[in-house]
DRENROLO-415504 format. One record per atom (N, C-alpha, C, O, CB): atom name; x, y, z; residue in one letter. Coordinates in pm, 1 decimal. Glycine has a CB too. Layout:
<nodes>
<atom->CA&east->X&north->Y&up->Z&type->a>
...
</nodes>
This chain:
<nodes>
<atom->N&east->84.8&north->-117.3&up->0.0&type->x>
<atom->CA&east->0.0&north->0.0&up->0.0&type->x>
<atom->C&east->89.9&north->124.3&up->0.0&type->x>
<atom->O&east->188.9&north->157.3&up->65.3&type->x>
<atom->CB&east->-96.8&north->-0.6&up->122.9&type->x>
<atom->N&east->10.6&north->186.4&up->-107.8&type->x>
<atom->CA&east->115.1&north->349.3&up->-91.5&type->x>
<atom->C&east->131.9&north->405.6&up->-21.7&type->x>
<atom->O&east->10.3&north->408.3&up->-41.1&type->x>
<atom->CB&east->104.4&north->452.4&up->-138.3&type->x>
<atom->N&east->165.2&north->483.9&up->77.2&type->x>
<atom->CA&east->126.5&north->588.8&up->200.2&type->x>
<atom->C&east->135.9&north->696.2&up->89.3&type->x>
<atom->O&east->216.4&north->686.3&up->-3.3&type->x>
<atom->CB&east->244.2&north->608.7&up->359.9&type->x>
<atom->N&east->45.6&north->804.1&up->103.8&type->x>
<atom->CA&east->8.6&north->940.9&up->43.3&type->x>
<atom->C&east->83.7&north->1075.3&up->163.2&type->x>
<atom->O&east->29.4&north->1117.6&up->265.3&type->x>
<atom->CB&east->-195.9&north->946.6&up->33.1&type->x>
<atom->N&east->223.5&north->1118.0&up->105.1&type->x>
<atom->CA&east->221.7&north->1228.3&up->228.5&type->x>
<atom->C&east->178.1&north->1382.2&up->109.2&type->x>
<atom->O&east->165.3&north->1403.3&up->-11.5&type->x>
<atom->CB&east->431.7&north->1240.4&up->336.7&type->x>
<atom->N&east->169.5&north->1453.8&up->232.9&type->x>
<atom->CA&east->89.4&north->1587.9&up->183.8&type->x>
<atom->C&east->160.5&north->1733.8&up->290.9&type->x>
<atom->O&east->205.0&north->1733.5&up->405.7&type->x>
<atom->CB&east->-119.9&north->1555.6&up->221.5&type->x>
<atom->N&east->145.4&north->1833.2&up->200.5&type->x>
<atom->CA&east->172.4&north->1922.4&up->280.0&type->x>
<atom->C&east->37.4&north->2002.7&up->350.1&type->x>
<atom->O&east->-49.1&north->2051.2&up->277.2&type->x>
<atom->CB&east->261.6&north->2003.2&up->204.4&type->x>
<atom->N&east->28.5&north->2011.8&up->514.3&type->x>
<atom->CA&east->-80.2&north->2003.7&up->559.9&type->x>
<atom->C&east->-61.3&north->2194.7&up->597.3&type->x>
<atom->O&east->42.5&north->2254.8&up->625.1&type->x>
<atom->CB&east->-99.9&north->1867.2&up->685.6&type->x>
<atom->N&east->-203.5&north->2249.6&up->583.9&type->x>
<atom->CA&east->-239.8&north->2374.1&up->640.0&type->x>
<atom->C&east->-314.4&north->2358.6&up->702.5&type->x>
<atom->O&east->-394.3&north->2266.0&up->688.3&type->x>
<atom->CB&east->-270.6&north->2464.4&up->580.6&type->x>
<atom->N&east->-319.0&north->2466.2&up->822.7&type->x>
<atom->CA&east->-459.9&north->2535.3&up->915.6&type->x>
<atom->C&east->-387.9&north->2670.4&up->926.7&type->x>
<atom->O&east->-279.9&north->2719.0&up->893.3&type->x>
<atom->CB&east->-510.2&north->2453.6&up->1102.3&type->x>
<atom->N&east->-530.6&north->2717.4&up->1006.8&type->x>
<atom->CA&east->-501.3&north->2821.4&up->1056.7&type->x>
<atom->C&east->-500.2&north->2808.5&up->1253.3&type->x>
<atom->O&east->-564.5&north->2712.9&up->1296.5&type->x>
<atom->CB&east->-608.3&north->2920.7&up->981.7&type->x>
<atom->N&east->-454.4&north->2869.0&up->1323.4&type->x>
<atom->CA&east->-431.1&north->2893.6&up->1443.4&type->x>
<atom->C&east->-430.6&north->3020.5&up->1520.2&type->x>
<atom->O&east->-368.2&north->3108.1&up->1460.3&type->x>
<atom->CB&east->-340.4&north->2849.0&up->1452.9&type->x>
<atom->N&east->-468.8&north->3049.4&up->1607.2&type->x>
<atom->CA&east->-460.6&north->3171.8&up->1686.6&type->x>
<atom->C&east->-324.3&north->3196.0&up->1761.1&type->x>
<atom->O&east->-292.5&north->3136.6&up->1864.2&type->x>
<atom->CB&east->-571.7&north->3168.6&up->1787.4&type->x>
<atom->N&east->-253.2&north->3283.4&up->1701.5&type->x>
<atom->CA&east->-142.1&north->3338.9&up->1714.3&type->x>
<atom->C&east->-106.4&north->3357.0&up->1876.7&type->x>
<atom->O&east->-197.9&north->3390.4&up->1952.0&type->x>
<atom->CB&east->-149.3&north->3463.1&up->1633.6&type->x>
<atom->N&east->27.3&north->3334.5&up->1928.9&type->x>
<atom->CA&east->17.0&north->3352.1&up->2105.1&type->x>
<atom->C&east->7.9&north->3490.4&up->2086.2&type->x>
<atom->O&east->-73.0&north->3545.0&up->2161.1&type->x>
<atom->CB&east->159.9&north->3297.6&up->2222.7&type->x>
<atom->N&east->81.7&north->3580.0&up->1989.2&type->x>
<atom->CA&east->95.4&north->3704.5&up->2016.4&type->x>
<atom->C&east->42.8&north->3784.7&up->2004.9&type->x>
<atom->O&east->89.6&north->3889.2&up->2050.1&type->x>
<atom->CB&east->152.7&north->3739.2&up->1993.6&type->x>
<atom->N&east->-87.4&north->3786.7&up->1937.2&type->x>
<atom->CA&east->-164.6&north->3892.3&up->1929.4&type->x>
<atom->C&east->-333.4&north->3841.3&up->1904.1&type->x>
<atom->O&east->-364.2&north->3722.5&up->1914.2&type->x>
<atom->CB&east->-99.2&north->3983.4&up->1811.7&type->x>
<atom->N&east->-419.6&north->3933.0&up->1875.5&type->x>
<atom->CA&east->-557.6&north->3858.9&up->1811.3&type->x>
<atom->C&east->-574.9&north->3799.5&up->1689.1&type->x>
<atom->O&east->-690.0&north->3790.7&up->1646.3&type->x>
<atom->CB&east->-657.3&north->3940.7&up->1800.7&type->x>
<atom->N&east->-463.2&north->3747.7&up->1609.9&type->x>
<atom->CA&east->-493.3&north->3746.2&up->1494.6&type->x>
<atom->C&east->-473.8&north->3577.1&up->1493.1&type->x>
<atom->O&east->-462.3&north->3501.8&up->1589.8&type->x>
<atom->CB&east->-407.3&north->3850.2&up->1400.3&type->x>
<atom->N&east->-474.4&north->3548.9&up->1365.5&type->x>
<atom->CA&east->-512.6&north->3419.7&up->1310.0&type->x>
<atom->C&east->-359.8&north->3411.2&up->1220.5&type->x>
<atom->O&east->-323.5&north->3513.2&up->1161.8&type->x>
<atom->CB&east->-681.5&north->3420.3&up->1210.0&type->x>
<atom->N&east->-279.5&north->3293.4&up->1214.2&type->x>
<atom->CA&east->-174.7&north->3250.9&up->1159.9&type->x>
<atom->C&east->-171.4&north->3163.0&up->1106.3&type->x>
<atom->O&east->-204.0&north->3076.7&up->1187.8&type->x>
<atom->CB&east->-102.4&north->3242.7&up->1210.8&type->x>
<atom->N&east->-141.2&north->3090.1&up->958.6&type->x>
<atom->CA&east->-121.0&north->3029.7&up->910.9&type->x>
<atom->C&east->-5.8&north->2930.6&up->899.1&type->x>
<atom->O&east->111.1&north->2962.9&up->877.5&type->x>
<atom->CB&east->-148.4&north->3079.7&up->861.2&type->x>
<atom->N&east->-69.2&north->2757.2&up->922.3&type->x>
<atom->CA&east->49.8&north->2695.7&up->1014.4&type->x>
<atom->C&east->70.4&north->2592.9&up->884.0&type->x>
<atom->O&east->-20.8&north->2523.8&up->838.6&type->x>
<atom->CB&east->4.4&north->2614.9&up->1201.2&type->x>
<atom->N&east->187.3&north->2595.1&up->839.7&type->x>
<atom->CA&east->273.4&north->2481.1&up->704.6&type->x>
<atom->C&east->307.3&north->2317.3&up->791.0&type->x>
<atom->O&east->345.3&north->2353.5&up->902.3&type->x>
<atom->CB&east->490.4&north->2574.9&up->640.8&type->x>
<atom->N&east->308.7&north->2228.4&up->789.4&type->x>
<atom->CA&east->338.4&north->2152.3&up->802.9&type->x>
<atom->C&east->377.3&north->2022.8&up->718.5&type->x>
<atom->O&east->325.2&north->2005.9&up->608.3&type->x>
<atom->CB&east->286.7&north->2161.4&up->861.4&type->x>
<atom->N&east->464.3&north->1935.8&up->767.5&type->x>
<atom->CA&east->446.2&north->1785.5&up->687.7&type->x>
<atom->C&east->534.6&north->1681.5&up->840.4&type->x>
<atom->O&east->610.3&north->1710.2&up->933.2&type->x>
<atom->CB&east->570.2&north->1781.4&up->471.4&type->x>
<atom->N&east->487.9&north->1595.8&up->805.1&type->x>
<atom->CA&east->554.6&north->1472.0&up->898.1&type->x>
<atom->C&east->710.1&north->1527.1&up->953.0&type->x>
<atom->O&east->744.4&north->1532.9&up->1071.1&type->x>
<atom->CB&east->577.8&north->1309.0&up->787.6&type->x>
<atom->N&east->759.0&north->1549.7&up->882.8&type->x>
<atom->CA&east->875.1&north->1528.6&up->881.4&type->x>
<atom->C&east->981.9&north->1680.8&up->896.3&type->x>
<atom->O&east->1085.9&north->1687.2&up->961.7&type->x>
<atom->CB&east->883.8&north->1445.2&up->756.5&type->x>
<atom->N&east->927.5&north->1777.1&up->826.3&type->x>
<atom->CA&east->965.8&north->1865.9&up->927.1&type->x>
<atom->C&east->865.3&north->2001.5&up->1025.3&type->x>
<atom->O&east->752.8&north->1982.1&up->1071.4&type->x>
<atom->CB&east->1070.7&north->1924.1&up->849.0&type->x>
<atom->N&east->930.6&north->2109.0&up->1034.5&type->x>
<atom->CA&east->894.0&north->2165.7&up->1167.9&type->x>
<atom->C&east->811.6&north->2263.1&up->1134.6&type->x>
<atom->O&east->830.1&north->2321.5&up->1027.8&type->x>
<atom->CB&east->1004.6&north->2216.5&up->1255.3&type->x>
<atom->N&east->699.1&north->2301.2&up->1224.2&type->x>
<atom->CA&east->601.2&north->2378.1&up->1226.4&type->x>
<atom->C&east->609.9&north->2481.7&up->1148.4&type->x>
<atom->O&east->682.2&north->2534.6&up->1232.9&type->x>
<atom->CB&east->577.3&north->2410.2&up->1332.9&type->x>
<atom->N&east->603.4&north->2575.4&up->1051.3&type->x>
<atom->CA&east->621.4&north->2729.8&up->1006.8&type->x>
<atom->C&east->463.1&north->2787.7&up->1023.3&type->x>
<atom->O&east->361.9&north->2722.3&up->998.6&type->x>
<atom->CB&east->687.3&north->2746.9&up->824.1&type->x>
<atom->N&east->468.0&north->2920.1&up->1068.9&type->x>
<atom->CA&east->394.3&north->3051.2&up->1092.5&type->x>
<atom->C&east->437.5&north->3142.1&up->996.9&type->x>
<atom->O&east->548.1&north->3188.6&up->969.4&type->x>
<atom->CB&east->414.6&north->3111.6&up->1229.8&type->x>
<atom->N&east->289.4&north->3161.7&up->937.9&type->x>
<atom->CA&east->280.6&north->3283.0&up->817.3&type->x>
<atom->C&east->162.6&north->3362.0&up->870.6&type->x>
<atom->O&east->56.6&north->3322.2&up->918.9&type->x>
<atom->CB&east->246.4&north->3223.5&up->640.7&type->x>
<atom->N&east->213.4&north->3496.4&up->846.9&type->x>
<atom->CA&east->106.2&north->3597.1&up->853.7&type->x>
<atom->C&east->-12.8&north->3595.5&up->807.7&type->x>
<atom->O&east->-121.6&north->3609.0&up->863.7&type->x>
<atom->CB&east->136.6&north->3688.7&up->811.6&type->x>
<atom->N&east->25.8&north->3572.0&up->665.3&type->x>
<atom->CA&east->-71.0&north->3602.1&up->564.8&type->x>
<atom->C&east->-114.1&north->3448.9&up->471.3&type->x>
<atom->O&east->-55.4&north->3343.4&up->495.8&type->x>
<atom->CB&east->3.6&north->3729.6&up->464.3&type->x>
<atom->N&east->-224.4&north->3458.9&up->363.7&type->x>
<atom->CA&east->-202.0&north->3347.6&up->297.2&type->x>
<atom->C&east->-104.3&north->3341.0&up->177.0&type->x>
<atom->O&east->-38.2&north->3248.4&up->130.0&type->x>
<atom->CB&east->-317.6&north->3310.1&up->261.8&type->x>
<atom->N&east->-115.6&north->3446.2&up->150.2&type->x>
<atom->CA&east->9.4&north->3488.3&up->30.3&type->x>
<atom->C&east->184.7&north->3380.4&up->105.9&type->x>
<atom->O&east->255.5&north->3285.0&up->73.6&type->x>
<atom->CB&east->42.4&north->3748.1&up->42.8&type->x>
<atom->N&east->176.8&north->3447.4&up->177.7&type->x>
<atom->CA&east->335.1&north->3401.5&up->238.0&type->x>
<atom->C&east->292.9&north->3265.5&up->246.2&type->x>
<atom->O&east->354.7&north->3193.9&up->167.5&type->x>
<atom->CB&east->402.2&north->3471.3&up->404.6&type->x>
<atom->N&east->191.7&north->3195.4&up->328.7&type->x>
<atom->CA&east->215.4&north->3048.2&up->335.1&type->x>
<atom->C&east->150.4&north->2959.4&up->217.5&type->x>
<atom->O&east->167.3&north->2837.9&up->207.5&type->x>
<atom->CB&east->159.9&north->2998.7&up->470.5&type->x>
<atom->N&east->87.8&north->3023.7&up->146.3&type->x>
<atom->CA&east->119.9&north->2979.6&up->-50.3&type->x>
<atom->C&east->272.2&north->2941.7&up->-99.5&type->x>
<atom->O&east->315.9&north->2830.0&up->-127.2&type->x>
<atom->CB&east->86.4&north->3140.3&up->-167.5&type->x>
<atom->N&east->313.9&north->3019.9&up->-101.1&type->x>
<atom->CA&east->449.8&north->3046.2&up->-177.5&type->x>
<atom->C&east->553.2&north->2952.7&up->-67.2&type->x>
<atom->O&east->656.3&north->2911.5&up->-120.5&type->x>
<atom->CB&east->495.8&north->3245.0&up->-190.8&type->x>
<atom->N&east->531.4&north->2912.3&up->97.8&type->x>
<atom->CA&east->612.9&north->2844.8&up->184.8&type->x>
<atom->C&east->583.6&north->2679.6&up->140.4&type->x>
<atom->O&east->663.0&north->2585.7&up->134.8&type->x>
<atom->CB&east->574.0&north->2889.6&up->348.2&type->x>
<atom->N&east->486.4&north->2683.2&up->121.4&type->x>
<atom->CA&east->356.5&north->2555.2&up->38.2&type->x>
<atom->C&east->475.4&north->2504.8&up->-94.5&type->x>
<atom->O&east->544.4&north->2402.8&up->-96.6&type->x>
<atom->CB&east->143.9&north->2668.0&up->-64.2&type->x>
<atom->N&east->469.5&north->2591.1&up->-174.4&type->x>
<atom->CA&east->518.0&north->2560.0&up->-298.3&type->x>
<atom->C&east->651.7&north->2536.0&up->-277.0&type->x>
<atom->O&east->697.3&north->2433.9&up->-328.6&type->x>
<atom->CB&east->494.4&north->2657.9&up->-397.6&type->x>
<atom->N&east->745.2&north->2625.8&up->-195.3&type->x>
<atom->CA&east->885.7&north->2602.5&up->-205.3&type->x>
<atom->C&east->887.6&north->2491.0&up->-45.8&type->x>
<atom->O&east->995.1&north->2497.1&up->13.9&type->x>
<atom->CB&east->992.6&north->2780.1&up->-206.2&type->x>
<atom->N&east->797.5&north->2412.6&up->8.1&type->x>
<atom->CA&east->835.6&north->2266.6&up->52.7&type->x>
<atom->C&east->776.6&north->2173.8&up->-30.5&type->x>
<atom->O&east->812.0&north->2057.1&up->-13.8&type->x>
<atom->CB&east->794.2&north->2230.7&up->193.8&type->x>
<atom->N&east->669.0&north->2205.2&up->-143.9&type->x>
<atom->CA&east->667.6&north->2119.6&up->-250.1&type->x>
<atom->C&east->787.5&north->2048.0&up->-323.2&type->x>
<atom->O&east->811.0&north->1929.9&up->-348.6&type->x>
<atom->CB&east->609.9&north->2184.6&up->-331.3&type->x>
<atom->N&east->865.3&north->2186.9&up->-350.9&type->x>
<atom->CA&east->912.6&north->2139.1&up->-445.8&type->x>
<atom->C&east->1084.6&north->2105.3&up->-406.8&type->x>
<atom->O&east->1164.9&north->2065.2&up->-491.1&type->x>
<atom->CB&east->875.9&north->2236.1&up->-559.5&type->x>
<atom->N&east->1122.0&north->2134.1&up->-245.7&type->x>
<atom->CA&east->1211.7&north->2041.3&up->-157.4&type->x>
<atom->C&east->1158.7&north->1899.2&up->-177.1&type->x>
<atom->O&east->1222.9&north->1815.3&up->-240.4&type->x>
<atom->CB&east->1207.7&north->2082.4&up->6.4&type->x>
<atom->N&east->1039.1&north->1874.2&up->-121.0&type->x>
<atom->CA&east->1008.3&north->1730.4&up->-69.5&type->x>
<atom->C&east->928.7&north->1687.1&up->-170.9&type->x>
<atom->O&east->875.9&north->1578.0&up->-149.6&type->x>
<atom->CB&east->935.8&north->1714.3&up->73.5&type->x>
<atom->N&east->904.5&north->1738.8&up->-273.6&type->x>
<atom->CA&east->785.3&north->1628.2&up->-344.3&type->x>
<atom->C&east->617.9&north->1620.4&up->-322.5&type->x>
<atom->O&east->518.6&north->1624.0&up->-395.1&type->x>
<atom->CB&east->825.4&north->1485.5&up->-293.8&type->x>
<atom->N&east->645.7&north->1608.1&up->-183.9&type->x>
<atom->CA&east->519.5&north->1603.7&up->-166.0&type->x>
<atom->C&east->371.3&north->1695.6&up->-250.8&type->x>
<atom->O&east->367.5&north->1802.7&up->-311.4&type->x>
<atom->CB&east->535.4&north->1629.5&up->-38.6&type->x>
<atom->N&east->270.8&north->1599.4&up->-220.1&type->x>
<atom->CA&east->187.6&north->1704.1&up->-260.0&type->x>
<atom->C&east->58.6&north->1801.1&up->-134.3&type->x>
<atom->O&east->7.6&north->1771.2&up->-26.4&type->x>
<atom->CB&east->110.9&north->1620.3&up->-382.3&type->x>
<atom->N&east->51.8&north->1917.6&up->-223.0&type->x>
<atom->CA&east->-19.4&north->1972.7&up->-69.0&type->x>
<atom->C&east->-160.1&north->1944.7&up->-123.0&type->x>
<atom->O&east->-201.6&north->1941.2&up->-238.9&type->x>
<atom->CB&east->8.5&north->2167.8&up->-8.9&type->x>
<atom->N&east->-230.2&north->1923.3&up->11.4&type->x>
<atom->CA&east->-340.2&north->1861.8&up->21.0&type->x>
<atom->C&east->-462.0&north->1969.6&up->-23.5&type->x>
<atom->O&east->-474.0&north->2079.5&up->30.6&type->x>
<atom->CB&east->-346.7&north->1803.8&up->163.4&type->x>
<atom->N&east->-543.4&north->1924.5&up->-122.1&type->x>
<atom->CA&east->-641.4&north->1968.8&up->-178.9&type->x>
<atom->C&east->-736.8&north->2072.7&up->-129.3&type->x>
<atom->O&east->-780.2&north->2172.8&up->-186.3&type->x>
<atom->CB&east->-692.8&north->1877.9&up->-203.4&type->x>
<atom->N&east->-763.9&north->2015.0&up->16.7&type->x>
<atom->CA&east->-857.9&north->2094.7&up->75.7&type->x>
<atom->C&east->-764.4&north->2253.9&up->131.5&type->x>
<atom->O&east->-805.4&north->2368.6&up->113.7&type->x>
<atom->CB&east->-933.0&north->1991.1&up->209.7&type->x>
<atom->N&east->-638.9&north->2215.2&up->197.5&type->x>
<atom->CA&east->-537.5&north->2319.8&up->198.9&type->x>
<atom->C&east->-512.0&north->2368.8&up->165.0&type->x>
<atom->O&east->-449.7&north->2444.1&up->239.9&type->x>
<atom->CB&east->-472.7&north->2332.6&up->204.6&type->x>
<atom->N&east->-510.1&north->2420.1&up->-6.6&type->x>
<atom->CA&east->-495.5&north->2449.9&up->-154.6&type->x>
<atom->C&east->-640.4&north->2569.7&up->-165.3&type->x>
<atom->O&east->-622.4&north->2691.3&up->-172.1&type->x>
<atom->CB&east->-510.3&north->2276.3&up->-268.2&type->x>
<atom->N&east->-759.0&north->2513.7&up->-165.0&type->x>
<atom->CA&east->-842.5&north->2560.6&up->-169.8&type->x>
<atom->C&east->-838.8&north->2686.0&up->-79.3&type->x>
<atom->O&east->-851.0&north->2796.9&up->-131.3&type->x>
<atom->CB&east->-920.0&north->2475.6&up->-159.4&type->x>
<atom->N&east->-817.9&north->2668.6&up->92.7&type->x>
<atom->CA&east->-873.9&north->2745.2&up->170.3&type->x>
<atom->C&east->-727.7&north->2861.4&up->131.5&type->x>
<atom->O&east->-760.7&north->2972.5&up->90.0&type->x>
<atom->CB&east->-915.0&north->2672.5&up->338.6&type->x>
<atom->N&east->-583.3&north->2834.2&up->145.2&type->x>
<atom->CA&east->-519.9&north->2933.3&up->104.4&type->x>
<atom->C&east->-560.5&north->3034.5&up->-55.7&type->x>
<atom->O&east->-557.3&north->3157.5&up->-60.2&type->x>
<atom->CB&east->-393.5&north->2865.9&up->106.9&type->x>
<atom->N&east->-584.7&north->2971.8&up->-135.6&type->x>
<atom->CA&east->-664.2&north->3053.2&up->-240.1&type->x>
<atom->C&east->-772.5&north->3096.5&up->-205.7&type->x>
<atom->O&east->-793.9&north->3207.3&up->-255.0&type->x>
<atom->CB&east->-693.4&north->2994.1&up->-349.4&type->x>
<atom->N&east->-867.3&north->3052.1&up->-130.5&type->x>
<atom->CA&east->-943.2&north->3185.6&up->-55.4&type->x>
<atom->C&east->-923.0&north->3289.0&up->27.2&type->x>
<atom->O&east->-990.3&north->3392.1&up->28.7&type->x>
<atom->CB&east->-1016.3&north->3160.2&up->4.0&type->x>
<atom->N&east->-826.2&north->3262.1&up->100.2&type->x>
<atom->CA&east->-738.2&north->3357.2&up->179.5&type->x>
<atom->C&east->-709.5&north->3511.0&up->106.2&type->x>
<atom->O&east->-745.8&north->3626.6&up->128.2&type->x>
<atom->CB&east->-592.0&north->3277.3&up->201.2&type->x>
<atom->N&east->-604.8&north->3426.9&up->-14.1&type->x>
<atom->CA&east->-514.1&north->3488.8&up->-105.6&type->x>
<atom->C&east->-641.1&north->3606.1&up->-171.4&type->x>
<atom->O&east->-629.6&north->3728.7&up->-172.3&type->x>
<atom->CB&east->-432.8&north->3358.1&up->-229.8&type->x>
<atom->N&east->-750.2&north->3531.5&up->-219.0&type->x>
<atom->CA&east->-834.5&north->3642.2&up->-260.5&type->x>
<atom->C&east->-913.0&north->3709.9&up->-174.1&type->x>
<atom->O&east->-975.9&north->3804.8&up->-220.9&type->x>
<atom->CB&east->-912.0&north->3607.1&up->-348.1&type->x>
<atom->N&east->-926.0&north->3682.0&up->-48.3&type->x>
<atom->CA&east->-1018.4&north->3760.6&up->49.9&type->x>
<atom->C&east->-909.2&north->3836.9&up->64.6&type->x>
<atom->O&east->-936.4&north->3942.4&up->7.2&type->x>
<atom->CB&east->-1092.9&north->3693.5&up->188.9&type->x>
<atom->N&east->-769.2&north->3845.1&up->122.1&type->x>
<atom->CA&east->-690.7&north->3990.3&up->104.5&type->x>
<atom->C&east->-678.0&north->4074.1&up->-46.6&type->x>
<atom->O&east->-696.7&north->4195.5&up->-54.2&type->x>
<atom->CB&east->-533.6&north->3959.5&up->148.6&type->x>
<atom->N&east->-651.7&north->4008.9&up->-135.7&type->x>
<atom->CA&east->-661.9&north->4079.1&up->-276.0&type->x>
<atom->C&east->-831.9&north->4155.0&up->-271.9&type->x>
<atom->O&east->-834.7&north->4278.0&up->-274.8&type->x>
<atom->CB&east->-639.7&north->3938.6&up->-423.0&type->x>
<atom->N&east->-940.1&north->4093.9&up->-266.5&type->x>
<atom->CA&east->-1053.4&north->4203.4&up->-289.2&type->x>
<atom->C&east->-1002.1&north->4315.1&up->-156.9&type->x>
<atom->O&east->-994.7&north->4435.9&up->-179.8&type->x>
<atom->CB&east->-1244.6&north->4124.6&up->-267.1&type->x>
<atom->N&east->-976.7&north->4270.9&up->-51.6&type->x>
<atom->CA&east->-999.2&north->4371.5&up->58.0&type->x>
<atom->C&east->-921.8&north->4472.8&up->24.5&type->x>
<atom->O&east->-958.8&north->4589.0&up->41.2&type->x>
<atom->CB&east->-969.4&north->4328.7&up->197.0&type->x>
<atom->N&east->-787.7&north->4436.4&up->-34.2&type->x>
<atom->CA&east->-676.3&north->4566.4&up->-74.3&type->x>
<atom->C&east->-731.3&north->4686.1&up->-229.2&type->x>
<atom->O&east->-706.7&north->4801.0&up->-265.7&type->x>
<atom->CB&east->-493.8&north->4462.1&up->-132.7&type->x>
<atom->N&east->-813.1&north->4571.5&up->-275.9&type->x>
<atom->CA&east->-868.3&north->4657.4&up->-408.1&type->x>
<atom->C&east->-1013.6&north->4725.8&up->-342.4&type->x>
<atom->O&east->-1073.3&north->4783.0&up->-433.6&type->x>
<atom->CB&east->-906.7&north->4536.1&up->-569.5&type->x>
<atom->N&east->-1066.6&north->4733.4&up->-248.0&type->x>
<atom->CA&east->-1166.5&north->4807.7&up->-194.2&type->x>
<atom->C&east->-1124.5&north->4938.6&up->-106.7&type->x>
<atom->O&east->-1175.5&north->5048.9&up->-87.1&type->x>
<atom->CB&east->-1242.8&north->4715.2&up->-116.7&type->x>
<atom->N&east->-1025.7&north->4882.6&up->-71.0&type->x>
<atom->CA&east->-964.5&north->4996.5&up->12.9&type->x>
<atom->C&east->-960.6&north->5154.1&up->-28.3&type->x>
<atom->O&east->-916.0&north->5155.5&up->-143.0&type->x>
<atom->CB&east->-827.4&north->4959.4&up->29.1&type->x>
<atom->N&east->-976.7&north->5234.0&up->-3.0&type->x>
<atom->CA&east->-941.9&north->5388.6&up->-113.2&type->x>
<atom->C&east->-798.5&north->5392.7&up->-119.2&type->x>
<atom->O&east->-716.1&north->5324.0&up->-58.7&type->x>
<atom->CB&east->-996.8&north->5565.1&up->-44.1&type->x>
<atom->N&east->-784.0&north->5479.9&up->-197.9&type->x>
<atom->CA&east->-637.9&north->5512.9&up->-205.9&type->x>
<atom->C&east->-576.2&north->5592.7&up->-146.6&type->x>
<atom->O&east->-590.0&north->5668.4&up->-242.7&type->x>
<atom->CB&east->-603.4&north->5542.0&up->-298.6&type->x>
<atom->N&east->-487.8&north->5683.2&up->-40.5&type->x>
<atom->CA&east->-476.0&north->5792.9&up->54.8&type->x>
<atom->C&east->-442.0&north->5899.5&up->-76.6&type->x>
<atom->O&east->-369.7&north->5880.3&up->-174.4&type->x>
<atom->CB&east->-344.5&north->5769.6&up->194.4&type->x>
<atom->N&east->-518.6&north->6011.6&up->-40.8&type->x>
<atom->CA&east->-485.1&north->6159.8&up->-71.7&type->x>
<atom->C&east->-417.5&north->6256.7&up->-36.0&type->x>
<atom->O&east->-441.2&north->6300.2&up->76.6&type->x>
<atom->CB&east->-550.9&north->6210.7&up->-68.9&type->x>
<atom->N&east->-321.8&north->6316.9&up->-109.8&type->x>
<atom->CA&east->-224.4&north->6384.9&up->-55.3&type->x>
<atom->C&east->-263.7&north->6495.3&up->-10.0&type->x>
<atom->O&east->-183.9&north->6571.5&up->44.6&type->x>
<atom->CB&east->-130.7&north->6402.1&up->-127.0&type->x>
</nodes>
């Protein structure tokens, strides 16, 4: 039987503040904390493509929602006036 490894996401409540952090994982190595989903996209892809592995589908999904719930929020924003 194959074993299937994957690169695993959640999110977590940060010790340091109120916010919500984005946690990278796989078996084998060590926890990483990202701010944003942008950053733990791109942490995603470059332990992809160290280890092979693949990141897990549902993990994939919720960071691309992330990625676009900050992209609309930054394009709603106004622009500051000088």
């Amino acid at each position: 039987m194959e074993q299937k490894l994957f690169i695993l996401v959640k999110t977590e409540k940060s010790n340091r503040s109120e916010n919500n952090v984005w946690v990278i994982s796989t078996q084998s190595h060590k926890k990483k904390y990202c701010r944003n989903a942008l950053t733990a996209l791109r942490y995603a892809f470059l332990l992809k493509r160290q280890t092979g592995r693949r990141i897990a589908d549902d993990a994939f999904e919720s960071l691309m929602a992330g990625v676009r719930a900050r992209k609309s929020q930054t394009l709603t924003e106004e622009p500051a006036t000088c």
